[in-house]
KOLSETI-282877 format. One record per residue (C-alpha): residue in one letter; x, y, z. Coordinates in steps of 0.001 Angstrom, whole numbers, plus 500000, padded with zeros to 6 digits. Example, Ala and Ser with C-alpha at 12.3 -4.5 7.8 and 13.67 -1.06 7.14 Angstrom:
<lovos>
A512300495500507800S513670498940507140
</lovos>
This chain:
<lovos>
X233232463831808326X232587464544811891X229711463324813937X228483464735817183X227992462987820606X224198462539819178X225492460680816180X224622463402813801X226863464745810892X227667468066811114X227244470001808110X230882469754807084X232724467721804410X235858468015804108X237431466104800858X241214465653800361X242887464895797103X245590464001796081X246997462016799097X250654460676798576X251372457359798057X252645455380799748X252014457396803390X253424460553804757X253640461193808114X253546464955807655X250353464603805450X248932462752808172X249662465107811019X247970467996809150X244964465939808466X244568464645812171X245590468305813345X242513469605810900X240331467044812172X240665467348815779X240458471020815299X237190470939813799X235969468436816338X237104470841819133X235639473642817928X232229472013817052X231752469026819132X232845470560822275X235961467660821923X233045465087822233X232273464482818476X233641461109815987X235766462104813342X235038459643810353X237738459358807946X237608457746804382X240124456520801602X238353456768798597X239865455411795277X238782453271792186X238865449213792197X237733446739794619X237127447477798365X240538444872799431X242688446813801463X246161447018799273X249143447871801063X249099451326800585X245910451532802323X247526449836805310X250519452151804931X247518454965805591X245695452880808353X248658452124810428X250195455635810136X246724457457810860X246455455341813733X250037456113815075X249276459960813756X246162460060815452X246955458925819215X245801462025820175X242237461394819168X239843459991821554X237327459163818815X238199458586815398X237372455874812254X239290454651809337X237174453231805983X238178452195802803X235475453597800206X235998451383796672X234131449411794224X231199450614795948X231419448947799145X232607451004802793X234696448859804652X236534449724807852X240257450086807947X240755451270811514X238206450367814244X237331453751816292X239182453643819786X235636454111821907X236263455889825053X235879453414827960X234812456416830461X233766459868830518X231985462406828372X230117459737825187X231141456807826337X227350455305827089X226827456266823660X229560453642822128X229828449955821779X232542448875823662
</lovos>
């Protein structure tokens, strides 16, 4: 999901199934490379890209979900503004923090 400087979704979901376990760093780059793509193009390179796991049982973060977490992170070092949640058992919780931008175009619209 992407969300503009406004904090508005764009129209645009994009799911992906079938994600390897445990990570894959290729997998990874091709999502982040999709993601920042799609924030470019409609966000003017401003927008949040909001990223969920989504998978059956309890919202507890297993070690496969930190496998995905820590490589994201590492995969996505190249985007400004990003999120990492872990969608189970009915409950959202966050997996990676999003990096707010300190300075420059956003910024006075994130915590941080």
């Amino acid at each position: 999901m992407w969300l503009g400087a406004d904090g508005t979704s764009l129209p645009l979901l994009v799911p992906i199934d079938d994600l390897p376990r445990p990570f894959d760093r290729g997998t990874a780059d091709g999502l982040v490379g999709m993601a920042g793509a799609v924030r470019d193009e409609h966000t003017a390179g401003i927008g949040h890209v909001a990223m969920a796991l989504c998978r059956p049982g309890h919202a507890t973060c297993t070690a496969a979900d930190r496998g995905w977490a820590d490589g994201l992170a590492a995969a996505a070092a190249g985007l400004v503004d990003w999120s990492l949640h872990l969608a189970a058992g009915g409950a959202v919780v966050p997996l990676a923090a999003p990096p707010w931008p300190s300075s420059g175009p956003g910024a006075e619209q994130h915590p941080g």
